[in-house]
C-alpha positions as CSV (number, residue, x, y, z in Angstrom):
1,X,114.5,63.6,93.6
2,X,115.3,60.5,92.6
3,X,117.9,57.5,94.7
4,X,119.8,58.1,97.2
5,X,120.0,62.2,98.4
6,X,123.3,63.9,98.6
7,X,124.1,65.5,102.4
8,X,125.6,68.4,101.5
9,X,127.3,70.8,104.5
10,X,127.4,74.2,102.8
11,X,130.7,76.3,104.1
12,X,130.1,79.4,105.6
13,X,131.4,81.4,102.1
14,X,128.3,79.6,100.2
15,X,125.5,82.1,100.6
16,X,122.8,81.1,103.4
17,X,120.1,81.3,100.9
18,X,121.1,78.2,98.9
19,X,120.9,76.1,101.6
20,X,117.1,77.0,101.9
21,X,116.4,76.8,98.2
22,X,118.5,73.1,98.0
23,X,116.4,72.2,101.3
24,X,112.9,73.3,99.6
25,X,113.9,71.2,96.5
26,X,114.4,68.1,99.0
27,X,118.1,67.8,99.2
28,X,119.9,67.4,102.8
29,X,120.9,70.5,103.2
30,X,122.9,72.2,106.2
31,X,124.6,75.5,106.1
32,X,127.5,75.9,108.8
33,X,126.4,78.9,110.4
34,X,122.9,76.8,111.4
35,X,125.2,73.9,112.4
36,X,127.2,76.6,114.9
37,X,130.4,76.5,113.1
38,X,131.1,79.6,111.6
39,X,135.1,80.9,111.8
40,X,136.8,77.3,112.3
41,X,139.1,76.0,110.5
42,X,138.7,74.2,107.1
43,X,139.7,70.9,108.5
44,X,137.5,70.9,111.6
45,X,134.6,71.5,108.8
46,X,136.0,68.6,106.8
47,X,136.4,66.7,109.6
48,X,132.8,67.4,110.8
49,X,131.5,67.2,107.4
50,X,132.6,63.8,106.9
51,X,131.3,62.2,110.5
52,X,127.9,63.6,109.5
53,X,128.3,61.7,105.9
54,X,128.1,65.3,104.1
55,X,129.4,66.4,100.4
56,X,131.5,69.8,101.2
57,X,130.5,72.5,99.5
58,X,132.7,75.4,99.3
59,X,134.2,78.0,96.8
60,X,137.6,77.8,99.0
61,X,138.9,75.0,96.8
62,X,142.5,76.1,97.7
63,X,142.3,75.1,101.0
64,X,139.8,72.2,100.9
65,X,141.6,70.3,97.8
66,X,144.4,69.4,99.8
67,X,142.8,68.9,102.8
68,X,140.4,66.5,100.7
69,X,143.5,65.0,98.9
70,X,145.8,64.5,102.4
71,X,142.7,62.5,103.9
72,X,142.3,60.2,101.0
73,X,146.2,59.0,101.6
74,X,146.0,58.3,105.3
């Protein structure tokens, strides 16, 4: 990889495998079951996401949008 790496946080609906495969490519890579935060709410993981400087990734864009969108306007 080339500049600066992406932290990605990988919500618990992204499948555990990727966050291996993105961490053996060299990206930042934690998955929220190895982080000890499975089954909490979307905006605790935001919230914890963004205090660790991590991208969210997530298929639960219904949720996370707004959250995302709410925190922008505070």
């Amino acid at each position: 990889m080339t500049g600066s790496a992406i932290r990605l946080y990988l919500d618990e609906n992204i499948w555990r495998g990727l966050t291996e495969a993105l961490q053996q490519h060299g990206y930042d890579a934690l998955h929220a079951r190895d982080a000890g935060r499975t089954g909490l709410a979307d905006e605790l993981q935001l919230s914890y996401a963004a205090e660790q400087g991590r991208a969210v990734l997530t298929y639960n864009i219904k949720h996370f949008i707004p959250l995302a969108v709410s925190r922008t306007l505070v």
